[in-house]
C-alpha positions as CSV (number, residue, x, y, z in Angstrom):
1,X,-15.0,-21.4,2.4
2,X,-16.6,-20.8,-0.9
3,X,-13.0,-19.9,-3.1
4,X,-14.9,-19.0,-6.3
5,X,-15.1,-15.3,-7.5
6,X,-18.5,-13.8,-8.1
7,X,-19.5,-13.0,-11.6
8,X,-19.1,-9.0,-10.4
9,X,-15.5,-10.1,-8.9
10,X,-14.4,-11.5,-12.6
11,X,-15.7,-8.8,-14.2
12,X,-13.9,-6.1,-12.2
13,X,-11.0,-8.0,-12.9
14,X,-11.2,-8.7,-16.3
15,X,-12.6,-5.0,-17.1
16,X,-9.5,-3.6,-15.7
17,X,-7.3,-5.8,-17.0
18,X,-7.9,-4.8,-20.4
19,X,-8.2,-1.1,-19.3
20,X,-4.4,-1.5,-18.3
21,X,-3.4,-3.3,-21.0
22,X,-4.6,-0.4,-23.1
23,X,-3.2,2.7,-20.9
24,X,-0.4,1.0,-19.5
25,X,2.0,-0.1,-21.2
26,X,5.6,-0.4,-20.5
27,X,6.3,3.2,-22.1
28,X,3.2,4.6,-20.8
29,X,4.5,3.4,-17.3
30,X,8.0,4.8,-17.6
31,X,6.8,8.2,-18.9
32,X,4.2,8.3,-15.8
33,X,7.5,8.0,-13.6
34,X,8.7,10.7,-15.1
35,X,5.3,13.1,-14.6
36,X,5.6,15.8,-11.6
37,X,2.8,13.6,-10.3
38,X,4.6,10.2,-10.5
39,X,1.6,8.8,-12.0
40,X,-0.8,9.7,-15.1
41,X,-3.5,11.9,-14.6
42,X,-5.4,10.6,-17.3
43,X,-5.3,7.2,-16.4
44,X,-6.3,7.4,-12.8
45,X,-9.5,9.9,-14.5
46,X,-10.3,6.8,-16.4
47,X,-9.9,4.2,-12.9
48,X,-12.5,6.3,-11.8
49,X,-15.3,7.5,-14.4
50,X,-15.0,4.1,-16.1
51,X,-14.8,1.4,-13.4
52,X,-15.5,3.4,-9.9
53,X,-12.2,1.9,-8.4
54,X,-11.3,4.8,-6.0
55,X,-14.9,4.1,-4.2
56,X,-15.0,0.1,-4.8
57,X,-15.0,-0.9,-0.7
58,X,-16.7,2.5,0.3
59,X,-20.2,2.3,1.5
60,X,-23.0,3.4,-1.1
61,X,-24.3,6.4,1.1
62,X,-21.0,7.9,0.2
63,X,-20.8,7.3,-3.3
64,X,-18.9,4.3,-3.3
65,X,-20.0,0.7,-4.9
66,X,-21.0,-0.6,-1.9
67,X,-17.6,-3.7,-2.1
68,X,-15.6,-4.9,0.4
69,X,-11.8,-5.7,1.2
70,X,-11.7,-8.5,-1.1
71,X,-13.2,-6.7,-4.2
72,X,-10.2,-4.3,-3.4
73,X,-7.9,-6.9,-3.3
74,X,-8.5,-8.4,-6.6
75,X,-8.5,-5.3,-8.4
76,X,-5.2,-4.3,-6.9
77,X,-3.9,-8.1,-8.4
78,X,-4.2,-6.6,-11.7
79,X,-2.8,-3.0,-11.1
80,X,0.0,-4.9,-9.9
81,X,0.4,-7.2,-12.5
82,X,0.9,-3.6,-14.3
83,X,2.5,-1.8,-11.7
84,X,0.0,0.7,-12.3
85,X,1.5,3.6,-10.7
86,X,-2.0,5.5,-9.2
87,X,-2.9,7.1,-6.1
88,X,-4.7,4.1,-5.4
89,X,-3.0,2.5,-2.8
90,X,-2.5,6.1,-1.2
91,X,-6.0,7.5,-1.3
92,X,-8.1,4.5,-0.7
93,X,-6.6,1.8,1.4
94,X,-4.2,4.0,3.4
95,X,-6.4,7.2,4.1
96,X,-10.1,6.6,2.8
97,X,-10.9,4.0,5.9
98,X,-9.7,6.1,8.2
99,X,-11.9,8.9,7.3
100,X,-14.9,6.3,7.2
101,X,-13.5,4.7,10.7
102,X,-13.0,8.0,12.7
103,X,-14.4,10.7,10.6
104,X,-17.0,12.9,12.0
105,X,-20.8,12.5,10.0
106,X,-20.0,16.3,8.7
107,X,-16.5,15.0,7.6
108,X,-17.3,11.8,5.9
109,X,-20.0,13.8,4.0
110,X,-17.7,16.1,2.9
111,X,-14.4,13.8,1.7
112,X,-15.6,10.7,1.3
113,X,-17.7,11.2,-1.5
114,X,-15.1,13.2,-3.6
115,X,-12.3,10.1,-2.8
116,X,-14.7,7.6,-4.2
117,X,-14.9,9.6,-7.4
118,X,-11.2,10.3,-7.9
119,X,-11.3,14.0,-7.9
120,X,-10.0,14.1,-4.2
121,X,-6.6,12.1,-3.6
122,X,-5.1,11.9,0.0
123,X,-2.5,10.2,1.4
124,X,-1.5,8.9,5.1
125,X,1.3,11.1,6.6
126,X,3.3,8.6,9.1
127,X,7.1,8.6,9.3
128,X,8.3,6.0,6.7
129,X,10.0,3.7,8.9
130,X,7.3,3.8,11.6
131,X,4.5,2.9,8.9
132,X,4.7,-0.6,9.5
133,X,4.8,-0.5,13.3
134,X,1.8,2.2,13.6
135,X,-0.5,-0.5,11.1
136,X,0.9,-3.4,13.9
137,X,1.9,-5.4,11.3
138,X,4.9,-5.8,12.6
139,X,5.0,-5.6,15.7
140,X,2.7,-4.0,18.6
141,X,2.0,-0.2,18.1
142,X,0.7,0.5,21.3
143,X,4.0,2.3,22.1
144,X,3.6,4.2,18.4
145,X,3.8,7.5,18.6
146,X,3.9,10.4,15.8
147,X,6.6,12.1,17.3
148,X,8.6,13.9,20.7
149,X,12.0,13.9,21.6
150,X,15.1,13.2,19.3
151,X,13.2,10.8,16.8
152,X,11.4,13.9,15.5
153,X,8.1,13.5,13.9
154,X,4.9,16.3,14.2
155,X,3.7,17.9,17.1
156,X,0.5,19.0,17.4
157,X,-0.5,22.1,20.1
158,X,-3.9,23.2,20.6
159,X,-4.3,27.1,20.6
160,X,-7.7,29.3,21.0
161,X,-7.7,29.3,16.9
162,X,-7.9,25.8,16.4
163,X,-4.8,23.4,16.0
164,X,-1.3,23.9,14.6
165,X,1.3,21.4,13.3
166,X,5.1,21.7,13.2
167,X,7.6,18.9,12.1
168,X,8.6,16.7,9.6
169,X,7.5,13.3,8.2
170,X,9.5,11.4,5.2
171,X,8.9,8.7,2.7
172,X,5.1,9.5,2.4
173,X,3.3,8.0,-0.7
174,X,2.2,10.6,-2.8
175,X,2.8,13.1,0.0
176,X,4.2,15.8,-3.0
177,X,0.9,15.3,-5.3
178,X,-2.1,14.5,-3.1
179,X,-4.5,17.1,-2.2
180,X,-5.2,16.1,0.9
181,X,-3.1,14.6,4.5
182,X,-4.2,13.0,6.7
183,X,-1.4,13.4,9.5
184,X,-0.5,11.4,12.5
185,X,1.1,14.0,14.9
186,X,1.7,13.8,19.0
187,X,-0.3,15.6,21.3
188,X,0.0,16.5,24.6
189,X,3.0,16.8,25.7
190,X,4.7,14.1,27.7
191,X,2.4,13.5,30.6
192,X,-0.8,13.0,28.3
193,X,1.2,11.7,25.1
194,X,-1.2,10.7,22.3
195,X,-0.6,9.9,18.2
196,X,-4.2,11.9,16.4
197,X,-5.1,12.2,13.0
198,X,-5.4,15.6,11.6
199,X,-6.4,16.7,8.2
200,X,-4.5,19.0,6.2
201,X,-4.8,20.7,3.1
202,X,-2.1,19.7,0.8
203,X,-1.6,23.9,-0.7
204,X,-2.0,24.8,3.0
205,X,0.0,27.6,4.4
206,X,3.2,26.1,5.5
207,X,3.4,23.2,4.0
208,X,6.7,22.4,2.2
209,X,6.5,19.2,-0.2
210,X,9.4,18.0,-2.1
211,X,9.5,14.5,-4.3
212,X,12.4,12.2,-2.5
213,X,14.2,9.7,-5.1
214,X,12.1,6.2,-4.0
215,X,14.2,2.4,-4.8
216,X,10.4,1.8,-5.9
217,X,9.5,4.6,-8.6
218,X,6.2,2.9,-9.3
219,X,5.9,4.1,-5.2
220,X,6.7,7.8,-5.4
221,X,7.5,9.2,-1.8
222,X,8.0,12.7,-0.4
223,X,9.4,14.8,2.3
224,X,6.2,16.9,4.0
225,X,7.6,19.8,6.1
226,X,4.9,21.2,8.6
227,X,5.7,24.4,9.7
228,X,2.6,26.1,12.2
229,X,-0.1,24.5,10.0
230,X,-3.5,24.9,10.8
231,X,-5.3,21.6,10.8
232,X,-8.9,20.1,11.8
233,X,-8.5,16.7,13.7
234,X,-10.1,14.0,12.4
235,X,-13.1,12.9,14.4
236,X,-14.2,14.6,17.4
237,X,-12.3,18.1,18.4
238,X,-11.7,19.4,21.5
239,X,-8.0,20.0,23.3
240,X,-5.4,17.6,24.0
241,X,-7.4,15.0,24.8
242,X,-6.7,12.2,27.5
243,X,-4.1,10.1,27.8
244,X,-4.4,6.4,27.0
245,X,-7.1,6.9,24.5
246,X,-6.2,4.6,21.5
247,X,-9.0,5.0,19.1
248,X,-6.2,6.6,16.5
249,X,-4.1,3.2,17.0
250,X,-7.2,1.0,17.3
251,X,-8.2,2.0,13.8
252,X,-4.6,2.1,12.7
253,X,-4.1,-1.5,13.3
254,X,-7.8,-2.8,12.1
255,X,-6.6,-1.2,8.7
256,X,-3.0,-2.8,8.9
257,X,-4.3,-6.1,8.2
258,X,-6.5,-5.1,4.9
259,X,-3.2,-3.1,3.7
260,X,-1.4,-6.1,3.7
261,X,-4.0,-8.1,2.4
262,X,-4.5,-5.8,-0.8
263,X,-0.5,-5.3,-1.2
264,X,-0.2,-9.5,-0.9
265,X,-2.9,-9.4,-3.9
266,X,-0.8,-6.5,-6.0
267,X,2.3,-8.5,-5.4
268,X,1.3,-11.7,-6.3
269,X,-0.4,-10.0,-9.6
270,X,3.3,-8.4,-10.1
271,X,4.8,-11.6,-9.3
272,X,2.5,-13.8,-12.0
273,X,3.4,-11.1,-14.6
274,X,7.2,-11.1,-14.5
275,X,7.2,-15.3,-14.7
276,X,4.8,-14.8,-17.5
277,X,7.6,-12.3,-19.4
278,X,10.2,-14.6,-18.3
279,X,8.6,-18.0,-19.7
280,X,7.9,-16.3,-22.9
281,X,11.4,-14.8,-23.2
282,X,12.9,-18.7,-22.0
283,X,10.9,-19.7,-24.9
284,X,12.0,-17.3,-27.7
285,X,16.0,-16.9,-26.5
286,X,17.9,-19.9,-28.4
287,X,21.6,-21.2,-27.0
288,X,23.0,-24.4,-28.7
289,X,20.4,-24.1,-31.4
290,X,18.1,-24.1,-29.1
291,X,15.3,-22.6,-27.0
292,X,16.7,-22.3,-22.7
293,X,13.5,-23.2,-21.8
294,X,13.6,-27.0,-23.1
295,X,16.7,-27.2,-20.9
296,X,16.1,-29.0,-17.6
297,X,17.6,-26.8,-15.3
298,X,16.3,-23.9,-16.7
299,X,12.3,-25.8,-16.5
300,X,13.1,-26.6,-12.4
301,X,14.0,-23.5,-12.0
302,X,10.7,-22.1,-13.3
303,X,8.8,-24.6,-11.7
304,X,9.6,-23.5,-8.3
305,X,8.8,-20.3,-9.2
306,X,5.5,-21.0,-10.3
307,X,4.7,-23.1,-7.1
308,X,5.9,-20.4,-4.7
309,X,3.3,-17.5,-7.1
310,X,0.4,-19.9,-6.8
311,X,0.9,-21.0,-3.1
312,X,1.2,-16.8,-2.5
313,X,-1.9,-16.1,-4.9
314,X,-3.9,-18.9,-2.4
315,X,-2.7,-17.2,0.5
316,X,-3.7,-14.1,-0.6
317,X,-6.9,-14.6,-1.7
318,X,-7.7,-16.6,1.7
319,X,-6.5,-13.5,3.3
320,X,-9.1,-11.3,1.2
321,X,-12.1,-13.7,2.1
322,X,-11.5,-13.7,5.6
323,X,-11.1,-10.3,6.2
324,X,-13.9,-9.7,5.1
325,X,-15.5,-11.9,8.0
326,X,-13.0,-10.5,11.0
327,X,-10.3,-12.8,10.5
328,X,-6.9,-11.7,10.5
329,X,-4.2,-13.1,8.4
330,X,-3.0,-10.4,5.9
331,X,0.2,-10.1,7.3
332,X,1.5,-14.0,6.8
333,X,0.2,-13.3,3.2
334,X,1.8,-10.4,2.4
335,X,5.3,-12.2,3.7
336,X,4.7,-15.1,1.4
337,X,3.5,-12.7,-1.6
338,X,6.7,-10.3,-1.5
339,X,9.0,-13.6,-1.0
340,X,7.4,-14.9,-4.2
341,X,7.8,-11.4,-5.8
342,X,11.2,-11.0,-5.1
343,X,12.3,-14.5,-6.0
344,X,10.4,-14.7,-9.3
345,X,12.0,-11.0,-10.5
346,X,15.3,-12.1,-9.2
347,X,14.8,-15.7,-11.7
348,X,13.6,-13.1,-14.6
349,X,16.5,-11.1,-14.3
350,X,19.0,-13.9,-14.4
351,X,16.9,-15.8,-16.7
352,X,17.3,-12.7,-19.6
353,X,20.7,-13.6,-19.6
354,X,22.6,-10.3,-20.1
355,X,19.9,-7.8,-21.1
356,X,18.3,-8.5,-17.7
357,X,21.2,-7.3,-15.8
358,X,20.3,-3.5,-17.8
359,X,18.8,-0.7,-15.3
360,X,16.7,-0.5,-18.5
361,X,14.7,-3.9,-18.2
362,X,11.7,-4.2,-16.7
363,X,12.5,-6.8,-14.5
364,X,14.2,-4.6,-12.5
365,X,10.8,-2.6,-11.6
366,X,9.3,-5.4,-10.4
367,X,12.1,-6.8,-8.2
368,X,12.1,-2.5,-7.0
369,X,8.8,-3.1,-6.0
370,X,9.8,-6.3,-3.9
371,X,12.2,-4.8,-1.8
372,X,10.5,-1.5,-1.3
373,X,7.4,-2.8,0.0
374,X,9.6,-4.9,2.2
375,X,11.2,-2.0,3.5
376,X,8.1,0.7,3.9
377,X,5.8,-2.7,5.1
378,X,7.9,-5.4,6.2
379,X,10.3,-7.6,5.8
380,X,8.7,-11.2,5.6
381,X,10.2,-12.4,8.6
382,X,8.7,-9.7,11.2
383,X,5.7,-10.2,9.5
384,X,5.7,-13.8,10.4
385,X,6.7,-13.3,13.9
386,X,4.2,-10.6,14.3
387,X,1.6,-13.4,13.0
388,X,3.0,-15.7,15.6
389,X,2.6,-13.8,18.3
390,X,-0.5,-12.6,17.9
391,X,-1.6,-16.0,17.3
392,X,0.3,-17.1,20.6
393,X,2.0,-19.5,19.2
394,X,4.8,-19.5,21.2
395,X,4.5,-19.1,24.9
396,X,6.3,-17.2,27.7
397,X,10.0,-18.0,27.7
398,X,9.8,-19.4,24.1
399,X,11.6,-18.5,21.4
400,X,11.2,-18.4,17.8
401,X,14.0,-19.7,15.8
């Protein structure tokens, strides 16, 4: 394994890093939260004409840069760092490698292209607490579907027109802002159950969005009411298709393990910023005429912060080079990365003494972003056992303790 960047890699890094220095700022990021969008216009419009981000790992033919995973990754470290909040994560590791994945030739040629310049944003429609289990990251999603019976969801039926959709799907990222959904919804009826990707229009006729309040505002979600939409399935048409066909979930859970790969980069970039603030601030805040990070106590506990960001940033960036070559271990670095998140914004908010504990402190958005990636892609510990058993680590009768 060769760990060092490329001279492009550092330079897509460093480029950004001063872009987002520049456009956002803590109150640039808080009045983005408070935009319709949940995010600034202008600033994704700059992601995009400056530095190409949207189409960094989309092939060339498409208008993308031609990168991979990893590039991806390493960018996302430093939107992280800022807590950018973008349709990135949305538009082009959700959604985009789907389209490339399962897309028709006359449907890539169509959407891709506009994704990897920013002027198109999507978003993946699956039920928030299903979004883990239909990327397999935690757990098998062979038995995933979109919906049926009591637990709701979308249904799709095939009529002589084409396809309609009818349900509901919560806690989508983005789901009130982006122009296009792509949206997992059961087919078929009981006897020939299948989950398919359709696309949908986001100003469609019958589609009812609505911004839900999000723990993570840097993550806005949003209720998407379906209600007899018309929709174009992604891929190959035709009716209800066949029963045990699991192309959909195939491609789902190849692209769980690059999701969790770029979200372990983002939240070990989130993670490295908050002990940064929180060294500085140890540094500056005197008790007993002096500074409370020459105390001992308050250096161990630093310490073990900083060991638990770099062992996550090595993880991470293992994870990024090998899935590049086929290897899959995004998951066990994106439990280590949100552990190391949560615990260094947790240190930074006890460490500021009093004005940590404020609502008002941006510690808070950081340790917000911990605990709702754990909830929409975790938590650590079913990511580990998911790692386990796919590794087979422990055999029939075993039990993890």
């Amino acid at each position: 394994m060769d760990a060092r960047f490329t001279a492009e890699q550092d330079e897509i890094r460093r480029t950004l890093r001063e872009l987002l220095h520049k456009r956002c700022g803590p109150e640039e990021l808080r009045a983005a939260l408070g935009a319709p969008a949940g995010h600034d216009g202008a600033l994704w419009t700059a992601l995009a004409d400056q530095l190409g981000l949207p189409g960094l790992a989309l092939p060339e033919r498409y208008g993308g840069a031609g990168g991979t995973v990893a590039e991806l990754a390493l960018a996302c470290e430093e939107t992280g760092r800022a807590l950018a909040p973008s349709p990135l994560l949305a538009t082009c590791v959700l959604t985009a490698p789907l389209v490339l994945a399962l897309g028709t030739e006359a449907q890539r040629a169509e959407l891709l292209p506009r994704l990897a310049a920013g002027a198109l944003t999507a978003t993946l429609a699956v039920p928030g607490p299903a979004l883990a289990t239909a990327l397999a990251l935690t757990g098998d999603n062979g038995a995933f579907s979109a919906g049926g019976g009591r637990a709701g969801g979308v249904q799709a039926r095939h009529t002589a027109d084409g396809w309609l959709l009818y349900g509901q799907v919560d806690q989508v990222l983005d789901g009130h802002a982006a122009a296009l959904l792509l949206v997992a919804a059961h087919t078929g009826g009981f006897a020939r159950s299948r989950t398919r990707l359709f696309l949908v229009p986001g100003d469609a006729p019958g589609v009812v969005r609505a911004r839900q309040t999000a723990l993570d505002a840097t993550r806005p979600q949003a209720r998407v009411q379906l209600r007899d939409v018309r929709a174009e399935v992604l891929g190959e048409g035709g009716g209800e298709g066949q029963s045990g066909d699991t192309a959909e979930l195939s491609a789902l859970a190849a692209l769980g393990d690059s999701v969790a790969t770029v979200l372990a980069c983002e939240a070990v970039g989130a993670a490295g910023r908050v002990l940064e603030r929180t060294v500085e601030y140890a540094g500056q805040r005197e008790q007993f005429g002096r500074p409370i990070g020459s105390f001992q106590a308050v250096k161990h506990r630093l310490a073990d912060v900083y060991v638990a960001v770099q062992a996550a940033r090595s993880a991470a960036y293992y994870a990024a080079w090998a899935t590049s070559r086929g290897e899959r271990t995004g998951g066990l670095a994106l439990a280590q990365a949100l552990e190391a998140l949560r615990g260094a914004a947790a240190e930074g908010i006890q460490l500021h003494g009093g004005i940590g504990f404020t609502w008002e402190h941006d510690a808070h958005l950081y340790f917000k972003r911990a605990a709702g990636d754990e909830l929409l892609f975790g938590p650590p510990h079913r990511l580990r056992d998911r790692a386990a058993e796919t590794a087979g680590l422990f055999g029939a009768g075993e039990v993890a303790v």
